[in-house]
C-alpha positions as CSV (number, residue, x, y, z in Angstrom):
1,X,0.0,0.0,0.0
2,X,1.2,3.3,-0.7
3,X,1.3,5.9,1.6
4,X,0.8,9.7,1.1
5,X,3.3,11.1,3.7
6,X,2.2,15.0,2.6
7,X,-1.2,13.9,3.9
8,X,-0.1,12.3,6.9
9,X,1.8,15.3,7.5
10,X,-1.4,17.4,7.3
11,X,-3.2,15.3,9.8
12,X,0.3,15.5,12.1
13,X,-0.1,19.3,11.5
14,X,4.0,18.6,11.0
15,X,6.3,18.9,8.4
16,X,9.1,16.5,8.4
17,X,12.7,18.0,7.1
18,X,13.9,14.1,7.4
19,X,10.7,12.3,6.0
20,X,12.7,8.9,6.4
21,X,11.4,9.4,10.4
22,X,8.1,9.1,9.3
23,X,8.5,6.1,7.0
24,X,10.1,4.3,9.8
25,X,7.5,5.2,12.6
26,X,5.3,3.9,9.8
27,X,6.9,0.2,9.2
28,X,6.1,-2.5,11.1
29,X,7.8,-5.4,11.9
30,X,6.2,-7.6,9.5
31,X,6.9,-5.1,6.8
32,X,9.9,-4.8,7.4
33,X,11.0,-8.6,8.0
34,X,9.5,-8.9,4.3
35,X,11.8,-6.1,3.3
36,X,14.6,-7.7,4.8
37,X,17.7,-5.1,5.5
38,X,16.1,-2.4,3.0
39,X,13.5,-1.6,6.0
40,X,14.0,-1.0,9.7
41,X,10.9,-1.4,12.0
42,X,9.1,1.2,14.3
43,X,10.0,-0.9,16.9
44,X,13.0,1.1,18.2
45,X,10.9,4.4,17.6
46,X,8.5,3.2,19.8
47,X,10.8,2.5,23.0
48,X,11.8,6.5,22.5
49,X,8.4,7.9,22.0
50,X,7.3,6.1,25.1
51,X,9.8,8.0,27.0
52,X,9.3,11.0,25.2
53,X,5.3,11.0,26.1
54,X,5.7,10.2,29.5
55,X,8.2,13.0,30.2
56,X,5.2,15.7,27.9
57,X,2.6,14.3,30.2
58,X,4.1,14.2,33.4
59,X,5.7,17.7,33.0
60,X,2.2,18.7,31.9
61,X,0.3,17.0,34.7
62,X,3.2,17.9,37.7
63,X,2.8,21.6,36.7
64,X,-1.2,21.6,35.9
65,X,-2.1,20.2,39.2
66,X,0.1,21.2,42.0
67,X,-2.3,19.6,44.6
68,X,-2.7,15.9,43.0
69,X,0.1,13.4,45.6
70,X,2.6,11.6,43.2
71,X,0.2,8.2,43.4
72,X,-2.7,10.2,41.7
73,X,-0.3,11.8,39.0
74,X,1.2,8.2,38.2
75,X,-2.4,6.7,38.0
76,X,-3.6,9.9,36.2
77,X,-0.8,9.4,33.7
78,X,-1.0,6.1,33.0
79,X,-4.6,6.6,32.2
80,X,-3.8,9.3,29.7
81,X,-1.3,7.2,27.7
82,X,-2.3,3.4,28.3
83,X,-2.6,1.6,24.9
84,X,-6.5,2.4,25.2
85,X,-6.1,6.2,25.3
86,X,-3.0,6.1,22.5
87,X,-5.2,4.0,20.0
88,X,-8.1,6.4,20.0
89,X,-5.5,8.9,19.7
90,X,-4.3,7.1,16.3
91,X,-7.5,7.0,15.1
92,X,-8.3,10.2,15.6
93,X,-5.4,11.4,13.1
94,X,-6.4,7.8,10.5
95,X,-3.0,6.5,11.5
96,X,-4.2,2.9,10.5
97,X,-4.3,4.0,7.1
98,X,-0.6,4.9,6.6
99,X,0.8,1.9,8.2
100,X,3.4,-0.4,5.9
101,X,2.4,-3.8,7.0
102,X,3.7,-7.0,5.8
103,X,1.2,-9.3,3.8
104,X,0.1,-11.2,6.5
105,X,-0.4,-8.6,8.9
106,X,-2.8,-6.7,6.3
107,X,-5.0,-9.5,5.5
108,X,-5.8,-10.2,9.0
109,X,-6.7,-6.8,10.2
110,X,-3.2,-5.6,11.4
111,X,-4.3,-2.0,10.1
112,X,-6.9,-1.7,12.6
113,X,-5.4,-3.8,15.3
114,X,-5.4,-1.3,18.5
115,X,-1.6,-2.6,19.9
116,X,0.2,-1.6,16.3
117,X,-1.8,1.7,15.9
118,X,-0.9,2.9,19.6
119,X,2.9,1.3,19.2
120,X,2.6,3.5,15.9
121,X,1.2,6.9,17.5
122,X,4.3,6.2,19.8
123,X,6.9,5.5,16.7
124,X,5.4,8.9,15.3
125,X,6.1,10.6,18.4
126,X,9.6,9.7,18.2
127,X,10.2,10.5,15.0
128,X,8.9,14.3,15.3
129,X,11.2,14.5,18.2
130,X,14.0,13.5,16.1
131,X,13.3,15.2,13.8
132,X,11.9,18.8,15.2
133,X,13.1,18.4,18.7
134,X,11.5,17.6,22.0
135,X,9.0,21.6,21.9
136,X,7.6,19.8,18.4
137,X,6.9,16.4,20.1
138,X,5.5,18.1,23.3
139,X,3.3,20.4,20.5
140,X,1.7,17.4,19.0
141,X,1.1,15.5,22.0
142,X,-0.8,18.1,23.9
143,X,-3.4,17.8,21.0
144,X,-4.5,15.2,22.4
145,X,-4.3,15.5,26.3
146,X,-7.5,17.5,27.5
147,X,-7.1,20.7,28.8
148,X,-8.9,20.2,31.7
149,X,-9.2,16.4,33.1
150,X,-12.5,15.0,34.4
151,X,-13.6,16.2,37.8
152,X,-14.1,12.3,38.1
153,X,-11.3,10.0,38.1
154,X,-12.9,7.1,37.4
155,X,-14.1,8.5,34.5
156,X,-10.9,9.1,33.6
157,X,-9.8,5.3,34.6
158,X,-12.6,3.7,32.5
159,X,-14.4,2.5,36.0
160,X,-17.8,3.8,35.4
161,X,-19.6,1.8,37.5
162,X,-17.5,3.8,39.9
163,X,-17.8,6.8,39.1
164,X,-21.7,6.1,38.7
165,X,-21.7,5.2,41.9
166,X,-19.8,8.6,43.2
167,X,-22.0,10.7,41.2
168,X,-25.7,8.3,43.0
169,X,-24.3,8.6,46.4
170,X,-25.0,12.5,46.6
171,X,-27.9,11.2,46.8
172,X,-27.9,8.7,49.9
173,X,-31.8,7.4,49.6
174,X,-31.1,6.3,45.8
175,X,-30.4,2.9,44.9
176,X,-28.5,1.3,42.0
177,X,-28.3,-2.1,40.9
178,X,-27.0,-4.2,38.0
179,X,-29.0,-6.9,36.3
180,X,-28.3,-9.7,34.2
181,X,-31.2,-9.2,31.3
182,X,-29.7,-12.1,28.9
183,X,-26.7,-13.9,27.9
184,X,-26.5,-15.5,24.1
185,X,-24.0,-17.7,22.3
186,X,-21.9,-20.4,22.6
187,X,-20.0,-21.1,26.2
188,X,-16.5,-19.6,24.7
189,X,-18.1,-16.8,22.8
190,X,-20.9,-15.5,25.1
191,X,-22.3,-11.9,24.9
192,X,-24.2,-10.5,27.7
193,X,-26.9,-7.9,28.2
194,X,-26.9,-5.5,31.5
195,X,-29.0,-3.0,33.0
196,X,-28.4,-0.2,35.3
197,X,-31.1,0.6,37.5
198,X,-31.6,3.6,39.6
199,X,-34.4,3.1,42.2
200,X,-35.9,0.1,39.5
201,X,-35.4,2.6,36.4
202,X,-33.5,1.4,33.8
203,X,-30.7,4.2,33.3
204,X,-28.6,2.7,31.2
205,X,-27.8,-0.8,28.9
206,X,-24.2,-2.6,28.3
207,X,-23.2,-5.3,26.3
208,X,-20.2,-7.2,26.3
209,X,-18.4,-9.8,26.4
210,X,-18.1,-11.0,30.0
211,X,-20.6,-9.2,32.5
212,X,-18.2,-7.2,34.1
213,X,-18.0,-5.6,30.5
214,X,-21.6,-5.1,30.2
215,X,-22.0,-3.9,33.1
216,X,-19.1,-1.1,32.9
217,X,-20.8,0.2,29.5
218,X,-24.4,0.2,31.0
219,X,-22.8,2.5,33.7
220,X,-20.8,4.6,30.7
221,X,-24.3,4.5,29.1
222,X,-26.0,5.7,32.1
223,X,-23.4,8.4,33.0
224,X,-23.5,9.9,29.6
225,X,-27.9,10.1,29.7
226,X,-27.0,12.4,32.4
227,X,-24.7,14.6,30.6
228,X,-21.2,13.4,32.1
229,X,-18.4,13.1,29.3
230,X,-16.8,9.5,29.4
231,X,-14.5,10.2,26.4
């Protein structure tokens, strides 16, 4: 597949002087095991853009909130750039559809697979530092770290049933419970159905694949009726 770096670029809102960064952030091991020694991987990108995000990040959160002990700023951190939080970060900027994968990789959904695209968003991080210093990689990561974090922290962590629950308990004569609606398929490929209820009101429906899932997106469900951001 050929790749448009100019329009990458765009997307980056970056301009490479060494576009040979970007080509490697872009080339995954499969790709470039086909390639043999023409091609280097992103591998080796990604172990320094790891670094280089963590340092952006916790500069950003040490300096933004003086208050927060050093066990909330390392949970808080690791929230903002766990492979969850990077991959919607790659998809927000269509990384997936720059990717050099190797034949294999492509026909079995590599391109969309959520460990290459955030190992990727980390390989691109690298390669802007490289190439435009450590001011350009802190530029293009702070696109994607909120301004202001969620008053919440669970909504942060992904535990909304938790923070569901914080948001109920203002409220001490309201009751929540989970319940088990249905649960279809096959023993090793079950999918189950959960509702919130608040005072026997159903607030909010998950589905997933274990009820612990379900029951975490009925809770995201029921925190976003009520106007609380979960992304």
């Amino acid at each position: 597949m050929e790749v448009s770096l100019t329009e990458l670029e765009e997307l980056l809102q970056y301009r490479f002087q060494n576009p040979e960064y970007l080509h490697e952030a872009l080339s995954h091991s499969s790709y470039a095991n086909e390639k043999k020694k023409t091609r280097r991987s992103n591998e080796r990108l990604e172990f320094l853009g790891d670094s280089v995000l963590s340092v952006v990040v916790s500069q950003y959160l040490f300096l933004h909130y003086p208050d927060l002990p050093e066990g909330e700023l390392t949970k808080i951190r690791a929230a903002l750039v766990c492979e969850k939080s990077l991959h919607k970060f790659a998809l927000r900027i269509r990384l997936g559809d720059f990717l050099l994968l190797g034949k294999g990789e492509e026909h079995t959904g590599g391109r969309e697979r959520p460990s290459i695209l955030a190992d990727a968003f980390e390989a691109v991080i690298a390669a802007i530092y490289l190439d435009g210093g450590l001011e350009a990689a802190r530029k293009h990561i702070m696109r994607f770290i909120p301004e202001k974090l969620p008053e919440n922290r669970a909504v942060l962590f992904g535990d909304y049933k938790t923070a569901l629950q914080e948001v109920i308990q203002r409220n001490p004569e309201e009751n929540v419970e989970y319940v088990l609606v249905s649960d279809a398929g096959p023993d090793h490929n079950k999918t189950f159905t959960v509702e919130v209820q608040l005072n026997t009101n159903v607030i909010g429906t998950g589905v997933g694949k274990s009820k612990k899932e379900a029951e975490q997106l009925a809770a995201k469900e029921a925190l976003e009726l009520m106007g609380i951001e979960t992304e």
